[in-house]
N, C-alpha and C positions, 0 to 999 in steps of 0.2 A: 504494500500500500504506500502510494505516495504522499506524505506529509510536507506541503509546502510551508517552509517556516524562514524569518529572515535573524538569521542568526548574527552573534557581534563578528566583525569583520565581512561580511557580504561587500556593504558599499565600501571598509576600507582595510586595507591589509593588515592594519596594526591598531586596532581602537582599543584605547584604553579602559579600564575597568569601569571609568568614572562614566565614558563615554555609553558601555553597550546599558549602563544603569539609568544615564539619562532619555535612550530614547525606549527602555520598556515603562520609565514614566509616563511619555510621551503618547504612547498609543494602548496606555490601560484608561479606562474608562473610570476607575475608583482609587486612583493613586493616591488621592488626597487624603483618601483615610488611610494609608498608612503611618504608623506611630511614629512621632516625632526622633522617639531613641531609634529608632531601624535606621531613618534616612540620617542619622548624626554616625552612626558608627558604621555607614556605607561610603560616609564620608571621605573613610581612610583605606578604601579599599585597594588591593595589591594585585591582586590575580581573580579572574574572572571566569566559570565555566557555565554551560547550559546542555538542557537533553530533553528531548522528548521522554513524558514519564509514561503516559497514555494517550488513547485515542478511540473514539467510536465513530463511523461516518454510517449514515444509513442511507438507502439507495435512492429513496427521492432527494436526494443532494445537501442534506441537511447533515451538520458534523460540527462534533468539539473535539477538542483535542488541549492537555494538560502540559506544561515544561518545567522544570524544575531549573532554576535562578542562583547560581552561588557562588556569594563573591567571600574570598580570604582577603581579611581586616587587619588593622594594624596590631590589633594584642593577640593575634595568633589563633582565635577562631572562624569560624564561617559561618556566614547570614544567608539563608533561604530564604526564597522567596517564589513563589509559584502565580505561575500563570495558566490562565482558561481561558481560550479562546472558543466561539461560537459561531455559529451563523443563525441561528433559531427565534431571531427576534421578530417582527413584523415587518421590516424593510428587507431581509434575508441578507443582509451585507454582514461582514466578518467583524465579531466585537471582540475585546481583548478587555479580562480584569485579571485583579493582581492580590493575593493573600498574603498572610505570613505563618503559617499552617497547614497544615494538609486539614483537616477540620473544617477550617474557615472553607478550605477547597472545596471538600465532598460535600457540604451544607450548597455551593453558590451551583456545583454540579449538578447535586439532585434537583435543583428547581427548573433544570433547562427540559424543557416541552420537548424530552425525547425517550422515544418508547424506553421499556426496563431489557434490559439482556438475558436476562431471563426466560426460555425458550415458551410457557405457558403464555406468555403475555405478548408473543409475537403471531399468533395466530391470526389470517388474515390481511398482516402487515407487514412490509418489504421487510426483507432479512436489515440484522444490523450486525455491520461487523466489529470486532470488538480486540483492539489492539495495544495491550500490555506490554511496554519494552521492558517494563523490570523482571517480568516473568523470563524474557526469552533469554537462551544462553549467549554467550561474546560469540560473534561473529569468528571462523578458522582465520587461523594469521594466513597473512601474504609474503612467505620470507624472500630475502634477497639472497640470491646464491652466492659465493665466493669472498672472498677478503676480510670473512666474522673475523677472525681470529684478527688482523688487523686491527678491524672495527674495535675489537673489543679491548686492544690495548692501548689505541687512543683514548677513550673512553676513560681508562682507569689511569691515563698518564696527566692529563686533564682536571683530575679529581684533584682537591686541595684540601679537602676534613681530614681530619689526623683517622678518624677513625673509618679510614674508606675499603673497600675489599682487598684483601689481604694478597700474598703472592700462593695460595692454595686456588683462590679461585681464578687468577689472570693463568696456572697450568690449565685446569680443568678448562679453562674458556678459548684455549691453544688449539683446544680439537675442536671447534664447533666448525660447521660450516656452511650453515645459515645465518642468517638475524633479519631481525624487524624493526626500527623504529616507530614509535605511538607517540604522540604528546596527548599525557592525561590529564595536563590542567593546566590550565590559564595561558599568561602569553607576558612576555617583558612588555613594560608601558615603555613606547619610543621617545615619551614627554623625558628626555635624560635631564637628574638635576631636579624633579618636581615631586618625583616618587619614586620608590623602587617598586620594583617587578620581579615574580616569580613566574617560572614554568617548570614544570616535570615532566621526562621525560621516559619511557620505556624501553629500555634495549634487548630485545626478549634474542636469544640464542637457541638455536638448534644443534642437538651433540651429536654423537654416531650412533649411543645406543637408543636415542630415539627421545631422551629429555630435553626438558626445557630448563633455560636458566634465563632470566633477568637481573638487571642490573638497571637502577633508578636513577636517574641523575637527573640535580636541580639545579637551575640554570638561577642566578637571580643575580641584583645590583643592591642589594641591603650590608651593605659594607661599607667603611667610615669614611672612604673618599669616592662612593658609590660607581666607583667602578665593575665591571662583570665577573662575578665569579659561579666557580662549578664544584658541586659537592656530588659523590656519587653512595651509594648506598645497594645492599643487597635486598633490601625487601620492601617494598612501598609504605609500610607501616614507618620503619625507620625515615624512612624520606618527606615523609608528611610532618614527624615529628619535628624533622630540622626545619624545615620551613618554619612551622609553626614559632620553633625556638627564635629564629630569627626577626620575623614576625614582631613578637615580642618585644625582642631588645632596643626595636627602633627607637 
């Protein structure tokens, strides 16, 4: 199913956290109720990501569809924020509102004038299709053939945390010969000087006997003469952590 959505950087390559925040203000419909503390601590936001969470489209052309909002702030947490978009109104053109819960979500959800999913209560009336991305599994990797092993000691030569993967894992990661790159969060803000920026990154390997190894690396400019630096990490739990740390220290 195609879900047309316009996500941060469509119109520009590099918009900032502050940026993809100001225009899901701009074309929700109820932005104004949200809390004064949300928009104050959105304030200082660092890294920016977004997803489709769900979707239902029914066959006479009528469809909402749910995305989940989430920006990393300067003391090291993250602020959700959800979005619902429609078409179900009386003019049939596409509305957009904005929560700060899943709650406040399923509450503004259930009132949209669309049959139940529930197969009893479709009787008579066009199928409706009903599309959960948190349920479905990660999409199979795309690996790139040849030069992992390379890849993967630029990668750790690059690294600057004391406590970055050790020389057990740059053997082990000698044999691979695949990899993947992923970015799973956010994106350096190009405003250099205004704010740092975070990104993470995935470097997933393929071995001979047929496992997978990753390797986390965080790209970010939170350093005292905000210049670029790269920390790398073996498990994304870890890698989240240093952000956060860093985050923090600002």
């Amino acid at each position: 199913m195609s879900v047309p959505y316009e996500t941060c950087g469509t119109h520009e390559a590099f918009e900032s956290p502050d940026a993809c925040l100001q225009r899901l203000l701009a074309r929700t419909l109820n932005s104004f109720e949200l809390p004064d503390e949300t928009l104050s601590r959105l304030d200082t936001a660092l890294a920016y990501d977004s997803c489709l969470h769900s979707a239902a489209h029914h066959s006479d052309g009528r469809r909402r569809e749910t995305y989940r909002h989430v920006w990393l702030v300067a003391d090291g947490s993250a602020v959700t924020l959800w979005e619902l978009t429609h078409n179900t109104g009386p003019d049939g053109q596409l509305h957009h509102e904005v929560y700060t819960d899943q709650e406040e979500l399923r509450i503004a959800t259930a009132r949209l004038p669309l049959p139940s999913a529930e197969p009893e209560a479709l009787e008579g009336a066009p199928p409706l299709v009903v599309d959960d991305r948190t349920a479905q599994p990660l999409p199979g990797r795309e690996y790139e053939w040849g030069d992992s092993p390379d890849h993967a000691r630029r990668v750790l030569r690059r690294a600057e945390n004391a406590d970055r993967p050790g020389e057990e894992v740059a053997v082990l990661l000698a044999g691979a010969f695949a990899h993947q790159i992923t970015q799973a969060f956010g994106r350096l803000d190009p405003l250099r000087g205004r704010r740092p920026g975070f990104s993470l990154y995935e470097h997933a390997f393929l071995l001979a006997d047929g496992r997978e190894v990753s390797l986390w690396e965080v790209e970010h400019t939170a350093t005292p003469d905000g210049r670029h630096m790269c920390e790398v990490y073996e498990t994304e739990d870890a890698a989240q952590s240093a952000m956060e740390r860093r985050a923090a220290s600002l």
